[in-house]
N, C-alpha and C positions, 0 to 999 in steps of 0.2 A: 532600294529603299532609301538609302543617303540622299541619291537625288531629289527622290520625291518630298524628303523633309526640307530639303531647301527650299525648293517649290511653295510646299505649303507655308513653309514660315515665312518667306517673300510676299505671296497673299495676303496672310493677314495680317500682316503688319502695315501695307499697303493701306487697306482696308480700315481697321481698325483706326490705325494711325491718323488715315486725313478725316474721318470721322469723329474723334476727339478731340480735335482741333477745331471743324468747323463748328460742333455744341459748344465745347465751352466761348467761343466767341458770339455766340448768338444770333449768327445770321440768319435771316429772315429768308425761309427755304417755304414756307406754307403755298401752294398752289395760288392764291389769293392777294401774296405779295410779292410774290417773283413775278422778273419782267418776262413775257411771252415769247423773247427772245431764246430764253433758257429752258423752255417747259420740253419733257423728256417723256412725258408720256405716249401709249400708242404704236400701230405697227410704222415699222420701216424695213427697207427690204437697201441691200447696196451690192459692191463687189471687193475683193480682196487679194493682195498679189503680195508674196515675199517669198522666204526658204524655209527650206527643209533639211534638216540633217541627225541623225541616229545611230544605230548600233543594233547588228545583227548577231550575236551569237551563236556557236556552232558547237555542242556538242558530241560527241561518238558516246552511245545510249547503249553499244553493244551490237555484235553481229557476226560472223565469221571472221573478221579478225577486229579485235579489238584493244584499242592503243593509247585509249582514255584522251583521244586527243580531242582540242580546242582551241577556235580562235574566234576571231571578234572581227566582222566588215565595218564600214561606218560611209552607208550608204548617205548620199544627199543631192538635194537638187530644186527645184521651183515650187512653189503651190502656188495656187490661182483659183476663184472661182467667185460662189455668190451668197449672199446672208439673207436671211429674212428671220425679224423676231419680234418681239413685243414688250413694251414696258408697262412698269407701272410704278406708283412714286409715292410714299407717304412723307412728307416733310423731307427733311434729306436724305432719306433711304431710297435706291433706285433698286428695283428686282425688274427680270424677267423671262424668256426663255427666246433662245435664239437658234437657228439650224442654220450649218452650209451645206451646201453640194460642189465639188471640185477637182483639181487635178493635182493629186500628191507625186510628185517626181521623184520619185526616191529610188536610188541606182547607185548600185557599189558592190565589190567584191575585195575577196582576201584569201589567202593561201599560206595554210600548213606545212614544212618539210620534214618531212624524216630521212634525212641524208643517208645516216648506216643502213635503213631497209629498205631505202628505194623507195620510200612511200612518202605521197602526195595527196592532198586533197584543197579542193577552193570553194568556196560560196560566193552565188550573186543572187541579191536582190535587188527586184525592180516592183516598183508600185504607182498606179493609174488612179482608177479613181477613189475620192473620198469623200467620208459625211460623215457632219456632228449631231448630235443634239444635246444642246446642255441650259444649266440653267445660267444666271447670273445677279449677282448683287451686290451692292458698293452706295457709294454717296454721291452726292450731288454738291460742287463746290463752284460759284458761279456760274460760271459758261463750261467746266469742265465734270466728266462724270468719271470714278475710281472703281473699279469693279474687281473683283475675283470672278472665277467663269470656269464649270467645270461638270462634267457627265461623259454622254457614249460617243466614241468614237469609231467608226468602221473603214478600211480600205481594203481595195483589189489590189493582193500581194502574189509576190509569183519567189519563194525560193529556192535556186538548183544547188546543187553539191555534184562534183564532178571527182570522183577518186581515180588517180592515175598508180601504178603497181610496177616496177621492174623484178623487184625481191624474188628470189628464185622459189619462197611458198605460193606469190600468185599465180592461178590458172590463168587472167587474164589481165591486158593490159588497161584497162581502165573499166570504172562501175559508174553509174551516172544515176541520176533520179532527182526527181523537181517536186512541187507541189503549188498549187495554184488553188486561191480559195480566194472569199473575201471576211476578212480577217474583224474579227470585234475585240475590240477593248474601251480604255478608260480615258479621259483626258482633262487636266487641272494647269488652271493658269489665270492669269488678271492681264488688267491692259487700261489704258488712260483714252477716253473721247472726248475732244473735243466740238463744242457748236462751230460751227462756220456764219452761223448767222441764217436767218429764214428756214427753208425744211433740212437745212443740210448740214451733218456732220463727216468729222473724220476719225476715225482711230489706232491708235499701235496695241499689239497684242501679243502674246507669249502663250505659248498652250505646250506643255507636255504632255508626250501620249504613249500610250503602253497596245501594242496590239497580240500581246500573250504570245505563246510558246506552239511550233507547229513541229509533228513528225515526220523527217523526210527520210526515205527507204533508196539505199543507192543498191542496184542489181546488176551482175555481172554474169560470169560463166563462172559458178565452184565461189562466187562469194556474193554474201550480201551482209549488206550494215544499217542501221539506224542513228538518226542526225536529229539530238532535239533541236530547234531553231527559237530561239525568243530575236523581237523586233519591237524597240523603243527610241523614242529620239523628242525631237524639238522641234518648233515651226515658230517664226517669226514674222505676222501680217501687219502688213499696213491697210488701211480699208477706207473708204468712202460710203456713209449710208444717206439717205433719204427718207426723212421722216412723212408718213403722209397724211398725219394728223398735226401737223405743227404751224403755224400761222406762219402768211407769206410777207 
């Protein structure tokens, strides 16, 4: 939750911020007096390439032997993919709603010791594909647009847990078990666009994402455990869109 308030209050201050500035100075944002170069209205559709990095935690929920233990992966790795959204513009207010479809690379593991009982346990996550849908809205301040950006986000996640055992209460040398789903949660963040001039812009963006808590069941011979899992992190895109209502 700490995270998430920084988040939020990064937004709207963001937000807020270059919007109080641009009114009280009075610049001339009306559809009717802005140059054609700058007009934001309309679909555009582009693509987007940066990183990815987060934090898987692992807790023992209870089971045949239970040791209250916990730790924390901090998987990362590339996204990439493609946008398509839509604006609309009242004076300098910019809203709209925009969706990707992509490749979340997200890949990481970590490992627990219990030296005096011989016991072991590691988590890895790996995740493939992903998709948003969120809204978005901010201002319009010359050639650049200020947004906060924020709704559903979903990915194909894969968590294993691998328990290893020497301790002379284990029947066997190791319990394993995975879960494989496509995972839904939430996602908030803002980002600055630039016009490039004719249909084309560019943008940097920041999205926090939370894709909630999964139950993973590790089985053995004489033991079995349960592994809550939560999976949250960061993405940092750079993007290119194409507007293709905007004069050429």
């Amino acid at each position: 939750m700490r995270r998430l308030s920084f988040v939020l209050l990064g937004a709207c201050c963001v937000t807020v911020g270059i919007s109080a500035r641009a009114l009280s100075q009075e610049f001339e944002f009306s559809y009717g007096n802005a140059p054609a170069l700058h007009e934001w209205r309309g679909f555009y559709g582009g693509a987007h390439v940066g990183g990815a990095w987060g934090s898987t935690e692992a807790k023992d929920a209870g089971g045949a032997v239970t040791l209250n233990d916990y730790w924390s992966a901090a998987p990362s790795g590339v996204v990439a993919g493609a946008q398509l959204g839509y604006n609309w513009r009242n004076g300098p207010v910019l809203y709209g709603v925009e969706g990707d479809l992509g490749y979340l690379g997200l890949a990481g593991s970590a490992t627990s010791t219990y030296v005096p009982l011989g016991y072991e346990t590691s988590t890895k996550t790996d995740s493939g594909f992903y998709m948003t849908l969120r809204g978005r809205l901010g201002v319009v301040y010359n050639q650049w647009a200020f947004y906060a950006t924020g709704g559903y986000i979903g990915a194909d996640t894969k968590v294993s847990i691998l328990g290893a055992c020497d301790a002379a209460f284990c029947t066997t040398s190791s319990v394993a078990g995975s879960s494989s789903s496509f995972r839904n949660g939430w996602t908030l963040g803002g980002g600055i666009e630039g016009d490039l001039g004719g249909p084309w812009t560019a943008k940097v963006e920041y999205l926090y994402y939370d894709l909630g808590n999964e139950n993973v069941t590790t089985t053995g011979t004489g033991i079995t455990n349960t592994w809550k899992t939560e999976t949250d992190g960061s993405l940092v895109r750079a993007g290119l869109n194409y507007r293709f209502s905007a004069p050429y």
